[in-house]
C-alpha positions in Angstrom: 89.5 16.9 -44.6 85.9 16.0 -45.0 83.1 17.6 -42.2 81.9 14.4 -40.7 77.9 14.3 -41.8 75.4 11.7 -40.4 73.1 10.4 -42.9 70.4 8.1 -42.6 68.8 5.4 -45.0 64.8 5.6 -46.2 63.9 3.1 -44.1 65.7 4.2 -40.9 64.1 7.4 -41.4 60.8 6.3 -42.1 60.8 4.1 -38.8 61.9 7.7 -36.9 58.9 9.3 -38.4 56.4 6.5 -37.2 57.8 6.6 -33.8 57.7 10.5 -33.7 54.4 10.1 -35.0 52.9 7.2 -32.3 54.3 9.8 -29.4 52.1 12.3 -30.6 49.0 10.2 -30.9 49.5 9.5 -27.2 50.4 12.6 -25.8 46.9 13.6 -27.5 45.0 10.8 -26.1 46.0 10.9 -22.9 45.6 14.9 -22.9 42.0 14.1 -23.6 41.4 11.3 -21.1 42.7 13.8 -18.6 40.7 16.9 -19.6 37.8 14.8 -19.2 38.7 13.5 -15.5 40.1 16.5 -14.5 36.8 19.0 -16.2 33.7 15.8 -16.9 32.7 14.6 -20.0 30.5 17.2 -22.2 26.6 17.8 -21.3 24.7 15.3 -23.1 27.3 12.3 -23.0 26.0 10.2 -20.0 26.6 6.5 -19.6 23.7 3.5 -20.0 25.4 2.1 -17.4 24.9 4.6 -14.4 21.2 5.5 -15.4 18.4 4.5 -12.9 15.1 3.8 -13.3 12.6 6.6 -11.8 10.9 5.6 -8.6 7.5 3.9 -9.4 5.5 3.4 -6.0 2.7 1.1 -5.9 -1.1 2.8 -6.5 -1.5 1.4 -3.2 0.1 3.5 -1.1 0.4 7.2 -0.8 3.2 9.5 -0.1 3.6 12.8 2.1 6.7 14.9 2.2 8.4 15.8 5.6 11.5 17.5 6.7 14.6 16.8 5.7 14.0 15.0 2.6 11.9 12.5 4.6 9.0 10.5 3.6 6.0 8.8 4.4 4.3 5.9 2.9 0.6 5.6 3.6 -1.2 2.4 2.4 -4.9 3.2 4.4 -6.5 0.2 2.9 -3.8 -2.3 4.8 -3.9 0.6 7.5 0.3 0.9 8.6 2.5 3.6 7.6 6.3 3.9 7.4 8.6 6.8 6.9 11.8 6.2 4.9 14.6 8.4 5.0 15.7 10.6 1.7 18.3 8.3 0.6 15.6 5.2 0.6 14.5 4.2 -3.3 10.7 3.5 -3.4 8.8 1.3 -6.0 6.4 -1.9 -6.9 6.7 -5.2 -7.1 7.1 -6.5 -10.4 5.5 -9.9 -9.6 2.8 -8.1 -7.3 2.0 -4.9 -8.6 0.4 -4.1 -5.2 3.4 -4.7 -3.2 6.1 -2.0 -2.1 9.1 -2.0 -2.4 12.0 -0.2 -0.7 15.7 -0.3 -1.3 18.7 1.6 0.1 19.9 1.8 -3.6 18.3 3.0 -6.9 17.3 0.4 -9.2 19.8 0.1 -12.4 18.1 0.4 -15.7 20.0 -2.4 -16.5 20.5 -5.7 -15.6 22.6 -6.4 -12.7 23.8 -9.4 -10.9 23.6 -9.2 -7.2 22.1 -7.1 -5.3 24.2 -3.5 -4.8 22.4 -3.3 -1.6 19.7 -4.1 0.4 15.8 -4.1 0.1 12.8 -5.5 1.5 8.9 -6.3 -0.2 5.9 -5.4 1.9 2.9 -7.4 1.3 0.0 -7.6 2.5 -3.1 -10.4 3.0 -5.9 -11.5 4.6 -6.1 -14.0 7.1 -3.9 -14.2 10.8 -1.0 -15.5 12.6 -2.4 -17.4 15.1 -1.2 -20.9 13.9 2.0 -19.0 12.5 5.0 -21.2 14.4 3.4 -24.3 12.7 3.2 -22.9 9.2 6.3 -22.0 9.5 7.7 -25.4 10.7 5.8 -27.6 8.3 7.4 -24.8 5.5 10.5 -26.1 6.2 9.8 -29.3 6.3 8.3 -30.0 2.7 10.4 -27.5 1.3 13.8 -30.5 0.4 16.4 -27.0 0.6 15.5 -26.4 3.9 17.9 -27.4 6.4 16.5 -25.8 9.2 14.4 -22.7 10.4 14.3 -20.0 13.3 11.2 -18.5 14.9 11.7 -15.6 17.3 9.1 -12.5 18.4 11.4 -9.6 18.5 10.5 -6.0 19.6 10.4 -3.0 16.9 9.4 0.7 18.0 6.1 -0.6 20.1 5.4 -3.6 18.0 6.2 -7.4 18.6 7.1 -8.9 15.1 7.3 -12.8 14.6 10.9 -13.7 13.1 11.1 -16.0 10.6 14.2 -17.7 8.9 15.1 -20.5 6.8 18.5 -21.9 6.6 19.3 -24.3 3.4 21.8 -24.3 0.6 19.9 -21.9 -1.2 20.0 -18.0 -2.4 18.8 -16.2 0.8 19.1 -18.7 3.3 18.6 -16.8 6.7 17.6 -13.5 5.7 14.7 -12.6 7.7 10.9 -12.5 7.2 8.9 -9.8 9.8 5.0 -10.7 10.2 2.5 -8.9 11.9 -0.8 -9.1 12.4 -3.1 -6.3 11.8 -6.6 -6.7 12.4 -7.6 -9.3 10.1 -4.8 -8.3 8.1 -1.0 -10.2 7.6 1.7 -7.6 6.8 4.5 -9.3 6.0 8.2 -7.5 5.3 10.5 -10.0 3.5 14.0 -8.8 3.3 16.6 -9.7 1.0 19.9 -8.8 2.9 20.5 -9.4 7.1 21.9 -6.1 7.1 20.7 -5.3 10.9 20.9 -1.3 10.9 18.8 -1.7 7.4 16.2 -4.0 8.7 16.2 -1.4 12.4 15.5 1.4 10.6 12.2 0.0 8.3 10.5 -1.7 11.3 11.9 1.0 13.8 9.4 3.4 11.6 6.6 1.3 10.9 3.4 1.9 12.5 -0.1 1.1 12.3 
């Protein structure tokens, strides 16, 4: 009696050896992908995507180190001062160079869309804010988005700030502008989120 023997035909063969082959490819791909979550990717091999711009405050102002990582921003010509905490991102208005600028997040290199946080400009003018409610009204009025405005005098630290919004279908609509007068100075903090514990802690530590 013949010894039962398996054989196989080229092409049934050749289809084993591409399978056996396709197994290892993927046991050696996924070894990597895991070595590299499990251990990081190698010194030198860092992603466009999470790199930030430096900080770039504006000439304008000047910046003193304090405990605990703190900050604070001096601009003597506009004559206030705010301390921002270590985590805050600091830099210049790229429309007014003049301007600071300070954000709870750092500033992508690249583009973004959205904002991955919240920030606020601080800009500063001459002139004062005793016609401001008007101003304010007539803004909305010959501005077609606007739908309709607030105007409130809220308390900050030991400061009244006028509150300013404008409601509309528009980007923005009801995040908050903060005005103060300053001797014959207008400091004005536009925000661009209505984050409240964001907006607290900026006027909070604002002083003049």
């Amino acid at each position: 009696m013949k010894k039962n023997s398996k054989t196989c035909s080229t092409s049934t063969c050749g289809l084993k050896g591409w399978v056996f082959l396709f197994l290892v490819v993927v046991l050696i791909v996924g070894g990597v992908m895991f070595w590299r979550e499990q251990v990081g990717a190698p010194r030198g091999a860092s992603s466009e995507k999470s790199a930030v711009l430096p900080e770039a405050p504006p000439s304008t102002v000047a910046i003193k180190k304090l405990k605990d990582g703190e900050r604070l921003v001096v601009n003597e010509e506009a004559g206030y001062e705010v301390k921002v905490g270590s985590d805050m991102y600091l830099y210049s208005d790229k429309m007014e160079s003049s301007d600071l600028v300070i954000q709870d997040y750092k500033e992508p290199a690249d583009g973004y869309g959205g904002l991955p946080g919240c920030k606020v400009f601080v800009a500063v003018e001459e002139g004062n804010l005793s016609n401001i409610e008007k101003e304010v009204e007539q803004e909305c009025i010959q501005d077609t988005d606007c739908e309709r405005h607030s105007f409130f005098t809220k308390n900050y630290g030991n400061f009244g700030w006028k509150e300013i919004k404008y409601f509309g279908q528009f980007v923005g609509s009801g995040n908050p502008e903060y005005k103060i007068e300053n001797d014959d100075k207008i400091v004005s903090l536009y925000f661009q989120c209505d984050e409240e514990s964001f907006i607290s802690e900026v006027l909070e530590n604002f002083t003049f």
